[in-house]
C-alpha positions, 0 to 999 in steps of 0.5 A, spaced: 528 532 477 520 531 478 516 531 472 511 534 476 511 538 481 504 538 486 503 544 489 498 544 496 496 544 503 498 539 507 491 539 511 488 537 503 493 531 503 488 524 503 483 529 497 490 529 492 494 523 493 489 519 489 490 525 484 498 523 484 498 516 484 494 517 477 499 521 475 505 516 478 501 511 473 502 514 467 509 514 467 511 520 471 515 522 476 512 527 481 514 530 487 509 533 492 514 533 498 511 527 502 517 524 505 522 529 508 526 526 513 528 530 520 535 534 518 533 536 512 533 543 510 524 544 508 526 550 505 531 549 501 530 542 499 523 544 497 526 551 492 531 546 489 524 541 487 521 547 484 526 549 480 527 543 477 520 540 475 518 541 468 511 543 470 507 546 478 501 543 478 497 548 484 491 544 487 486 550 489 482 548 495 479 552 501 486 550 505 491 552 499 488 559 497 490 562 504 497 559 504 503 564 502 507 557 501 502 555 495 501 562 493 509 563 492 510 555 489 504 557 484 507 564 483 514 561 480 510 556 475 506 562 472 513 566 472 516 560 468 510 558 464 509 551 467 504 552 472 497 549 470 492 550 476 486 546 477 481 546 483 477 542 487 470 545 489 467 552 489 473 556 492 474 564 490 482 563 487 487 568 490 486 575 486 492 575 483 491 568 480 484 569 477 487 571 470 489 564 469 485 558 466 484 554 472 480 547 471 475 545 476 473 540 480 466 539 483 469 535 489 475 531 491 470 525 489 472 522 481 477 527 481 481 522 476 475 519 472 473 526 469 474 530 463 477 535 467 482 530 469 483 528 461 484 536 461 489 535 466 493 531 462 493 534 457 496 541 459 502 537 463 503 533 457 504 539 452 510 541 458 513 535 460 514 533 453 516 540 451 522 538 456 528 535 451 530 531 458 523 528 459 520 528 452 522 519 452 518 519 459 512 522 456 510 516 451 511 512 456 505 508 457 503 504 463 504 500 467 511 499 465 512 507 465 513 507 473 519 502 472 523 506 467 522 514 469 527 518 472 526 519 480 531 526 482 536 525 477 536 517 478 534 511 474 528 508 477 530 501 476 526 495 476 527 489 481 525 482 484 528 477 489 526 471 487 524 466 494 531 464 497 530 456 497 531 453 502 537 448 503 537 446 511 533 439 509 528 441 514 521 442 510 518 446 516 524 451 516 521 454 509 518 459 513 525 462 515 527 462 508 521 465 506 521 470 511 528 472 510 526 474 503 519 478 505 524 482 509 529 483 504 523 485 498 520 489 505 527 493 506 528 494 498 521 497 497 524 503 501 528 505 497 524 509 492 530 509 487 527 502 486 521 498 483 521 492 488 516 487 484 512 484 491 512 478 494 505 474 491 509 477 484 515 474 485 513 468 489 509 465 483 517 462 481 518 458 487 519 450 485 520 452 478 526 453 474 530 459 474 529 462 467 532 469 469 531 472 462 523 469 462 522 470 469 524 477 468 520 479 461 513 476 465 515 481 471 517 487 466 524 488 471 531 488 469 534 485 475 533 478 479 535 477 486 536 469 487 539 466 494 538 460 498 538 458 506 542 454 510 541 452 517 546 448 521 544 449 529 546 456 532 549 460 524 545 460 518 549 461 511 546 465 505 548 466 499 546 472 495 547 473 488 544 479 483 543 478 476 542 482 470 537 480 466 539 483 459 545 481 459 545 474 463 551 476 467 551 477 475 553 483 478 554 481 485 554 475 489 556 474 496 555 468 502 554 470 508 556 466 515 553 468 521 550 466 527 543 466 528 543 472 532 545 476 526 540 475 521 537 481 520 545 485 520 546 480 513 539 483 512 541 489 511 548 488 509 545 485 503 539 491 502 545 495 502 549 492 498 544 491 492 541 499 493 549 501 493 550 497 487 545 498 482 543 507 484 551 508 486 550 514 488 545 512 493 548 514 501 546 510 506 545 514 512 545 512 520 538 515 520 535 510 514 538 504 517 535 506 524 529 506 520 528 498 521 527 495 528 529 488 529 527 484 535 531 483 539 530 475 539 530 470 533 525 466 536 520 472 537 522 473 530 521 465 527 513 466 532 512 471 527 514 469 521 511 462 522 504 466 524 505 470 518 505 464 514 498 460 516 491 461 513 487 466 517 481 465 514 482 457 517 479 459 524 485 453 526 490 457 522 488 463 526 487 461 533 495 458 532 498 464 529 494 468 534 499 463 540 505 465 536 504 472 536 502 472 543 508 468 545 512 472 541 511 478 545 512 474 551 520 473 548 521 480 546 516 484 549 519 490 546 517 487 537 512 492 534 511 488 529 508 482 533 503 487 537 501 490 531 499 482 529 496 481 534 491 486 534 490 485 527 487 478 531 484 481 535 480 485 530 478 480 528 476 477 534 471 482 535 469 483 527 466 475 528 464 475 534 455 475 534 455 479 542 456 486 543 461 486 547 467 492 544 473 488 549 476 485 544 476 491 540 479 496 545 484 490 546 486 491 539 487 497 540 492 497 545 496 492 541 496 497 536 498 503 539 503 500 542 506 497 537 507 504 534 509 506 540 516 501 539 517 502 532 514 508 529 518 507 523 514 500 521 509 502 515 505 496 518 505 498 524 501 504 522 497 501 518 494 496 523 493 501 527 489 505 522 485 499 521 484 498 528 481 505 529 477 505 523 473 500 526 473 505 533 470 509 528 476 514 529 476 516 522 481 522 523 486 518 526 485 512 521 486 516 515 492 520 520 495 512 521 494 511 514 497 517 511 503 516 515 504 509 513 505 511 506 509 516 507 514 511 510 513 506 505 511 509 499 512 503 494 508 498 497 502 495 495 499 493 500 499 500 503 496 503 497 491 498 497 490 499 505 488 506 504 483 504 500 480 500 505 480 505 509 477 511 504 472 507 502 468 507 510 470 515 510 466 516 504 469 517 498 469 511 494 472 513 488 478 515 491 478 509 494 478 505 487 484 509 486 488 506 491 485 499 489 488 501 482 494 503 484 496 498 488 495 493 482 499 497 477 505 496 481 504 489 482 499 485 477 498 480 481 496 482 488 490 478 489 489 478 496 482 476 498 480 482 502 483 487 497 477 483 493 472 484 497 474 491 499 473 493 492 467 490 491 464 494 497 466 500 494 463 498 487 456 497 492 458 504 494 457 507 488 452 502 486 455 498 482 452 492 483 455 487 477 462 490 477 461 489 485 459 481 483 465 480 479 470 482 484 466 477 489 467 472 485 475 473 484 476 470 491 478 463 491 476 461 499 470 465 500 467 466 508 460 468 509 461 475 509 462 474 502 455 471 499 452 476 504 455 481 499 453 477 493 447 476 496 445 483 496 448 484 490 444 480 487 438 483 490 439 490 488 439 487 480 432 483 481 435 477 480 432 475 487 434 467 486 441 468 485 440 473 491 437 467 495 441 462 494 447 467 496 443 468 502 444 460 503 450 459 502 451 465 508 447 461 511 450 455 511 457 458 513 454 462 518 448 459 521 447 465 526 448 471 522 444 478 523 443 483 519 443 487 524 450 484 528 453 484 521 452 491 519 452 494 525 460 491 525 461 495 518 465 502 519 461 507 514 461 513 516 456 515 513 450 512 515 446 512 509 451 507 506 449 502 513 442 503 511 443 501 505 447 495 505 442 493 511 435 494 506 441 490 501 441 485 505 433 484 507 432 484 500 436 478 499 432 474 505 437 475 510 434 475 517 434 481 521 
């Protein structure tokens, strides 16, 4: 049973997710029918959401008032009390509707940094409360809400896994350890049964003592995933144990012998196993385990895993990890996962490279469709494939891709955080922010560099030029992207030797750089916002 059932049009998709991830921040649950798998009765699935809501929140947009599934959603709110209508821009509501307080919107821009969204909270506040089954869930508070409201009739329970020590005697197999416990934090966050804490929240306990009982009070969760690996020639052993955190007691453990070959059956075994034990209810069906798509070599998988771990921003690190990928292809060159890699490489490529030469970029985005091609059930695989087409400036089909791999993977940060990568060049930097905020909520510690920089650029966008200086500044390891945005911050607030001497440092990293070759590389799809980070960087004394 959702808090809030999200009546809309599809087409209108990308303009209401930043108002659900809102919602889903403040502790409620929501369903908006995002993830409706193949087999699945549309119709009766829907009715039986419906009637289970405590409130119908209708979004009236151009697209919605003409359709009869909207309507009739919208009509079964307002026959039980519990619809609260809200509209994006000046549309003319269906006639039978007029009668209804509905609030507005100007645009899909800032929807969630209004009055009228506080006037939105308001009236949902009033119904999920005036229901004695989610009366606790209304006063709950962020961020922890998320981990503890109901989600259709299940508990949504709050989980890390804790990285597997390795035990192999091999320092340089701590990749494979480390890449076996990404793959099960991957595969849990599935589940949306689950809050699965990520890999840069979780990670921060390696090498210390294990305090099950602090370390689940620093990450808000109520259990604790903890294992080990053990390489001995052709098989591996690992052993699994799940905790509980309040009571200090271990739920489950299980060692597994296996050979090499298969590692990713212990995977989800042990995936299944956790999911099995923890909701109880919950059926794994043959279509979710097909979901998932090993390689078929685990030499190909250790080339990924070992590219995975270096540093990309170290031209060393990235030129080797790009060998890995590629000769992760030529072992198995039906690994979605490995073009995907590989072509976020050769975006990369392209983005750094002063000519003017697409080849890279057109290479880039052959990996990419491929690698949908082999596994389109990989969010990932999407999600790169997106990035690549934004920079084609295929704006459609980059929020298409990026729409699909949040669909596949809902709880994953980095998804979130993707998409508001992506929002920021289509123009609509506000939802953009959304997205970036969501993903932090589900994971405090998510830092990545890019996302930094991302939300700096959208902080620019909306000129927002000190807000912008205090995310620059988070990044540890700055490339000379960075000081050229700096620079153009600074430029934009007057302080013009601040500005140069982010110009400098730019330049010292980047003895090259061109305004003209850099902006010209940047994705906006407005062409005012180019314009604009071009003069940014002129005032700054960068060169033409």
């Amino acid at each position: 049973m959702a808090d809030i059932f999200v009546s809309y049009s599809r087409s209108d998709r990308s303009r209401v997710a930043p108002l659900v991830a809102a919602l889903e921040a403040r502790g409620w649950t929501v369903w908006w029918d995002p993830a409706i798998t193949p087999g699945q009765e549309f119709d009766r699935l829907i009715a039986a959401e419906l009637e289970a809501a405590a409130s119908v929140l209708v979004v009236w947009t151009s697209h919605s008032v003409e359709s009869r599934w909207v309507r009739g959603e919208a009509r079964d709110g307002a026959d039980r009390g519990i619809l609260v209508p809200v509209r994006i821009g000046k549309v003319s509501l269906p006639i039978d509707f007029r009668a209804f307080h509905t609030i507005d919107f100007e645009d899909a821009a800032g929807t969630v940094h209004s009055p009228a969204f506080d006037d939105v909270i308001k009236a949902l506040e009033k119904l999920v409360a005036g229901n004695p089954e989610r009366r606790a869930a209304a006063n709950l508070s962020p961020p922890a809400a998320a981990d503890s409201v109901a989600v259709s009739g299940h508990t949504r329970v709050a989980i890390c896994v804790l990285p597997f020590t390795n035990l192999s005697g091999d320092p340089d197999q701590q990749f494979f350890s480390d890449g076996i416990t990404e793959d099960i934090i991957t595969e849990l966050s599935r589940w949306r049964l689950l809050a699965v804490r990520s890999r840069s929240a979780s990670f921060r306990f390696r090498g210390s003592e294990i305090d099950t009982s602090r370390i689940a009070r620093e990450l808000n969760v109520r259990f604790v995933v903890e294992g080990s690996v053990r390489r001995m020639g052709e098989r591996v052993r690992i052993s699994v144990r799940l905790i509980d955190a309040e009571s200090g007691s271990q739920v489950w453990a299980e060692r597994f012998d296996r050979a090499l070959a298969e590692i990713f059956a212990v995977q989800d075994e042990v995936v299944q196993t956790i999911v099995g034990t923890l909701v109880g209810r919950v059926q794994v069906s043959d279509a979710e385990r097909a979901r998932r798509k090993p390689p078929a070599s685990l030499e190909a998988y250790e080339c990924v895993l070992k590219g995975n771990a270096l540093p990309w921003d170290d031209p060393e690190g990235a030129a080797e990890a790009t060998r890995l990928f590629e000769q992760a292809i030529r072992i198995d060159p039906r690994y979605g996962m490995a073009y995907a890699l590989l072509a976020t490489m050769r975006r990369t490529e392209w983005r750094d490279d002063p000519g003017t030469s697409t080849a890279a970029l057109d290479e880039a985005y052959a990996l990419a469709k491929r690698a949908v091609e082999l596994d389109d059930s990989e969010s990932t695989c999407h999600s790169l494939l997106s990035q690549v087409c934004l920079y084609r400036r295929s704006f459609d089909l980059a929020v298409q891709h990026m729409r699909r791999s949040l669909e596949i993977n809902p709880n994953n940060q980095w998804n979130m955080a993707d998409m508001g990568l992506i929002l920021l060049y289509v123009d609509q930097a506000e939802d953009a922010l959304a997205w970036f905020a969501r993903a932090r909520q589900i994971d405090p510690y998510f830092d990545a560099p890019w996302y930094w920089r991302e939300a700096g650029q959208a902080h620019m966008v909306l000129r927002s030029f000190e807000k912008a200086l205090s995310m620059f500044e988070r990044i540890p390891v700055r490339n000379y992207r960075i000081p050229a945005l700096m620079a153009g911050c600074h430029a934009r607030l007057g302080d013009l030797d601040r500005a140069r001497a982010s110009a400098a440092e730019c330049l010292m990293k980047r003895p090259d750089f061109s305004v003209r070759t850099y902006v010209s590389k940047e994705p906006f799809k407005n062409p005012a916002e180019s314009a604009f980070l071009a003069e940014s960087l002129r005032l700054a004394g960068l060169p033409e």
